[in-house]
N, C-alpha and C positions, 0 to 999 in steps of 0.2 A: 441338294443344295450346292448349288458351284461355288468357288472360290470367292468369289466377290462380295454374295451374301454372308459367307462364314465370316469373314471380316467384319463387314458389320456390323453381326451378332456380338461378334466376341469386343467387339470393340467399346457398343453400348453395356453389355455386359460388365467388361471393367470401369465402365463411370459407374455405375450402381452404387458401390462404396462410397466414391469422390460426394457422390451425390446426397448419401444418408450420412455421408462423415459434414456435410456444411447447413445441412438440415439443420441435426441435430447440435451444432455450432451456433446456428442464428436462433434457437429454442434458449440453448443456456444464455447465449447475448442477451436476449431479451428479457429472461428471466433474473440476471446476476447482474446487468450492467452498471446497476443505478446502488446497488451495494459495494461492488468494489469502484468504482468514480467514491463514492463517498466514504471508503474508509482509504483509498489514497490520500483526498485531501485532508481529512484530517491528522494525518502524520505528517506528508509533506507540505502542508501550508499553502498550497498556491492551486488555482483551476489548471492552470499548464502541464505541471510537471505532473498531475492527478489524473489527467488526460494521457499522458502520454503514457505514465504506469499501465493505466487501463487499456491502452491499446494493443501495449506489448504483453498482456499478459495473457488477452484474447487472443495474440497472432501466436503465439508460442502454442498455446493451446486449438489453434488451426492449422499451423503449420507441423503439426504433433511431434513435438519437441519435448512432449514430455508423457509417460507410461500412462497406463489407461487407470482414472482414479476408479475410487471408486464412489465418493461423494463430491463431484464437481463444485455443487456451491461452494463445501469449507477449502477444496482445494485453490477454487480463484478468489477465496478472501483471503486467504494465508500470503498467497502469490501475491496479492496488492499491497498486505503490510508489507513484507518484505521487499518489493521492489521500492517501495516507498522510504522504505527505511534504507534503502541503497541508495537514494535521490539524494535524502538527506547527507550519507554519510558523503557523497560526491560532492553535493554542495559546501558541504565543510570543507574540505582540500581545496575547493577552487577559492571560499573566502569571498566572493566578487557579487553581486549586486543589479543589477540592471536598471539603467534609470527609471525604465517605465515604473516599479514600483514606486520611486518616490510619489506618482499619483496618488497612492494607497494612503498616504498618509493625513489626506484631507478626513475631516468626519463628517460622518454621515448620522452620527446617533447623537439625538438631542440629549442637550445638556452635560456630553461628555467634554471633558476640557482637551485640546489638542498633546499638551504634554502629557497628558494622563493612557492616549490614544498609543501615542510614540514610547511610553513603558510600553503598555502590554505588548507592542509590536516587538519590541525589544527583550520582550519577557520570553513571550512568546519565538523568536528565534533560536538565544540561546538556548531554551529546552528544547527544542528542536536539533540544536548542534549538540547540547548533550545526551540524549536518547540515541543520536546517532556514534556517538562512544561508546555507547555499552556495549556488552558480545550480546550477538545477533538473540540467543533466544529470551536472553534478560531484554534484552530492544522490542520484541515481538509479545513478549506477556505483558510488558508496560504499556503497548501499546491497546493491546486486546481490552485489559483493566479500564485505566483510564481516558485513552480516548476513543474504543468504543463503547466503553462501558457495562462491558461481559463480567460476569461473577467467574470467580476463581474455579469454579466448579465447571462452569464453561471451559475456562479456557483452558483445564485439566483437558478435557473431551475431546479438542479440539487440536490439542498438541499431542495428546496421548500419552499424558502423565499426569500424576495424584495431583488434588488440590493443595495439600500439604507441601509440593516441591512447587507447584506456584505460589502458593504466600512465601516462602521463604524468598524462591529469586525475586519475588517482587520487593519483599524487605530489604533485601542486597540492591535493587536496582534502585530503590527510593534513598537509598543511604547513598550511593554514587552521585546520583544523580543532585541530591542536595550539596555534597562533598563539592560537586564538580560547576552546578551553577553560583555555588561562593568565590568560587575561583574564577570564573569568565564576568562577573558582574567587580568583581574586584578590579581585574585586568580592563574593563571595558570603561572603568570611570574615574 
């Protein structure tokens, strides 16, 4: 074999990896995508920023930025609350709004009243900015809980601790959390 061909060789050679590492990337995309899109938005509130969780969580995990898991799915559901719950915590410091959402404020659902619409939206925010107060793993079982609606027992599993240290931080975190939307619905009217 002369020089020219050995190049070749080795040269398809080293894609072989590139090539089962984006494979088996566009397998878990396909598989995981429509679960982590949907457990960003429901912590961060909006199609955008639930998009944009989801894309960085896929490139992080193409760009292997991070060790080799060993349960992909629970790994890029984990990775979407928490980035999600990073949106959130970001969009509390910036405080700011974008007009496009005043759109959002029309209804769409028969026989809801417009101010009853503009609570929940309002309801619905601050728990959002207070979820995004709690510490990260009290943020992350609240999340897992109530909005996606995992049993304690799960979300033991899944973080790698007894269900026993999840009821309690979830006790602590629904007690903040109540503590903390008296005081922003106080502040806000």
């Amino acid at each position: 074999m002369n020089s020219q061909e050995q190049g070749n060789v080795s040269t398809a050679a080293a894609n072989i990896p590139l090539m089962e590492h984006n494979s088996s990337l566009s397998r878990l995309f396909a598989e995981h995508y429509r679960r982590v899109l949907i457990a960003a938005y429901r912590i961060a509130g909006n199609m955008a920023d639930a998009e944009d969780v989801a894309q960085t969580v896929f490139l992080r995990l193409g760009n292997s930025e991070v060790v080799e898991v060993g349960n992909a799915g629970s790994y890029l559901y984990r990775a979407a609350i928490n980035g999600s719950l990073d949106v959130v915590r970001r969009r509390r410091l910036s405080a700011t709004e974008p007009l496009e959402s005043a759109a959002d404020l029309t209804s769409n659902a028969a026989g809801a009243s417009p101010e009853r619409e503009v609570s929940n939206r309002e309801l619905g925010r601050l728990l959002r900015q207070a979820i995004g107060e709690l510490p990260p793993r009290a943020a992350e079982m609240f999340a897992l809980r109530y909005l996606e609606e995992l049993s304690n027992g799960e979300i033991a599993k899944l973080v790698g601790t007894s269900a026993a240290v999840v009821a309690v931080t979830l006790h602590h975190a629904r007690s903040r959390l109540k503590k903390r939307l008296i005081e922003l619905q106080r502040g806000t009217r």
